[in-house]
N, C-alpha and C positions, 0 to 999 in steps of 0.2 A: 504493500500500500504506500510506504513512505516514496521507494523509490517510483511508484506513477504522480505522487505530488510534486516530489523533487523534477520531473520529466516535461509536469505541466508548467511547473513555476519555470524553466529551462524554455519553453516554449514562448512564454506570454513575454518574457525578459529579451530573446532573440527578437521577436515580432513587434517589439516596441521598440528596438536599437532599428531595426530595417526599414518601419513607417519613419520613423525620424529621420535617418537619413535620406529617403527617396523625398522625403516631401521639401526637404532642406534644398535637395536638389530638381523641384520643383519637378518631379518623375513620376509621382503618384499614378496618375491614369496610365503611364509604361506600363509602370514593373506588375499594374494591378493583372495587364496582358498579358507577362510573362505570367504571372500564379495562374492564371488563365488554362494556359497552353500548358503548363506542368500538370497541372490536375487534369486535364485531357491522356497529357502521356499518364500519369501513372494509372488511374483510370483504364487504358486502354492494352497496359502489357505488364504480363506477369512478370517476365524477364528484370524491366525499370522497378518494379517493386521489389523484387527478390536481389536486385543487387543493393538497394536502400538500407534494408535490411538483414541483408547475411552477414556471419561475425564472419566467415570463411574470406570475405573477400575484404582485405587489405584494406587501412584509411587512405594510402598512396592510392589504390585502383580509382577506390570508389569516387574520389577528388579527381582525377583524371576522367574519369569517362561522366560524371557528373561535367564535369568544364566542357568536352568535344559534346555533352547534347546541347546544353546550354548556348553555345556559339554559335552548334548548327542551326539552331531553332531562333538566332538572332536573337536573344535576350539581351535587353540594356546589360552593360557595364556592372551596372549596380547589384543586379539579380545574381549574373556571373559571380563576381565576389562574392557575395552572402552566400550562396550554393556552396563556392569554394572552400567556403569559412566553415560550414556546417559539415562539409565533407571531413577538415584538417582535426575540428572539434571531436568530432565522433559521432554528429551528431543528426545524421540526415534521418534515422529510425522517425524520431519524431517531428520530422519532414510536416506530416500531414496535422500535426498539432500546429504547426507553428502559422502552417498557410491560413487556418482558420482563424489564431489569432489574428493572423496581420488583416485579416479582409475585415473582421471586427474592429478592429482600429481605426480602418481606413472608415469603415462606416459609420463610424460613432465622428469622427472626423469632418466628416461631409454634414452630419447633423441628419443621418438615415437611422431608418430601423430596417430590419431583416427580414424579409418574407421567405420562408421557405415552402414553396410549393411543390407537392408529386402530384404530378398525371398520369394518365393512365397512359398518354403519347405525346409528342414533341409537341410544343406550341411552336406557331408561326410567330415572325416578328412582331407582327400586327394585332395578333394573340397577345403576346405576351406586354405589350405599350400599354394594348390596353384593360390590360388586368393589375399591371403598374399605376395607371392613372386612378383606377375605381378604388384599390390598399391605398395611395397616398391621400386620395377624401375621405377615406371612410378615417386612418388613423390620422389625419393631419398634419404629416412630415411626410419627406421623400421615402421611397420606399426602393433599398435595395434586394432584388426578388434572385432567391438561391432556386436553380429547374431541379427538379430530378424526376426521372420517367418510372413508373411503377405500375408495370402493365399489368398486374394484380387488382387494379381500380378499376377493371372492365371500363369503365368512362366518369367522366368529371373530374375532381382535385380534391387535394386535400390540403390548405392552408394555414399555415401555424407562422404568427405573428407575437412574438413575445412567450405570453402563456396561453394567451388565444387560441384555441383550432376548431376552425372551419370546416367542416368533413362532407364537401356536397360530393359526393365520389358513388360510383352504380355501386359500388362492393359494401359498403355501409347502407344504402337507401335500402337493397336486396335482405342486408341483417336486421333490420329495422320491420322489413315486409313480416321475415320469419318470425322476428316475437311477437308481432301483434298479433299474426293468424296462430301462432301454440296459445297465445293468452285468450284468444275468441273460440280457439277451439277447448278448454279449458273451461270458460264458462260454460258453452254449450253443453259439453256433460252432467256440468252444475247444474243446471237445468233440466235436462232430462233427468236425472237421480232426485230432483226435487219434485218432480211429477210422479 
């Protein structure tokens, strides 16, 4: 337990040296592209995950082939170095802690809150602007909107703003069907047995 607090505290303390510098360096909406496209790769290959994470592979490797995707994939300067740093540190495991902080940062920064919505499939742009506009009137700030796809929702969303959540999604409306019809069906026994 101590050592996942000590990992988080590790996290929140990187991701707040990295906002500070990017924004110093007035790179913010950059580097926000580069956490972007990282979280795409890692996301996208077990290979980049497993080399994040294995003790087997060297902090020299992992800071090396960390820097050649980094370059490849044209990240600012900035990201590069922090990457490198977290490579030299030991510390890219908690990679994916740190990204969440800095985006939290970056949002609390901007004076945003956090929408995280699952769908059941990809929103279009157009979709998604305007699901952006109706979260920033209903909570009255800007509203930065986390996607993720969750084709388990047969259809609709499910949106969680703070403590808030939203559940308009067919895979809850469907569990909603099932207990009203066991509880109607339920009474009707009651009824019959009372006849």
């Amino acid at each position: 337990m101590a050592s996942k607090q000590t990992s988080g505290a590790a996290a929140l303390r990187y991701a707040s040296a990295f906002v500070e510098i990017a924004n110093d360096s007035k790179k913010i909406d950059a580097v926000e592209t580069d956490l972007n496209d990282l979280d795409a790769m890692m996301t996208s290959s077990d290979d980049f995950y497993t080399m994040l994470n294995s003790p087997l592979i060297s902090r020299e490797q992992k800071q090396q082939a960390i820097e050649v995707i980094a370059k490849k994939a044209k990240f600012q300067d900035i990201t590069i170095n922090f990457l490198s740093l977290l490579a030299q540190n030991n510390r890219l495991a908690i990679l994916p802690a740190i990204m969440k902080a800095v985006r939290a940062d970056i949002s609390n920064m901007r004076g945003e809150v956090v929408a995280h919505v699952a769908s059941a499939f990809k929103l279009t742009k157009e979709q998604e602007n305007t699901l952006n506009a109706s979260l920033a009137k209903a909570v009255g700030k800007n509203v930065a909107i986390k996607m993720e796809v969750q084709e388990d929702l047969i259809g609709g969303m499910v949106v969680t703003v703070g403590s808030q959540i939203i559940d308009d999604s067919v895979k809850r409306k469907l569990e909603r069907l099932k207990i009203a019809m066991k509880s109607n069906a339920n009474s009707n026994v009651e009824l019959k047995v009372a006849n």
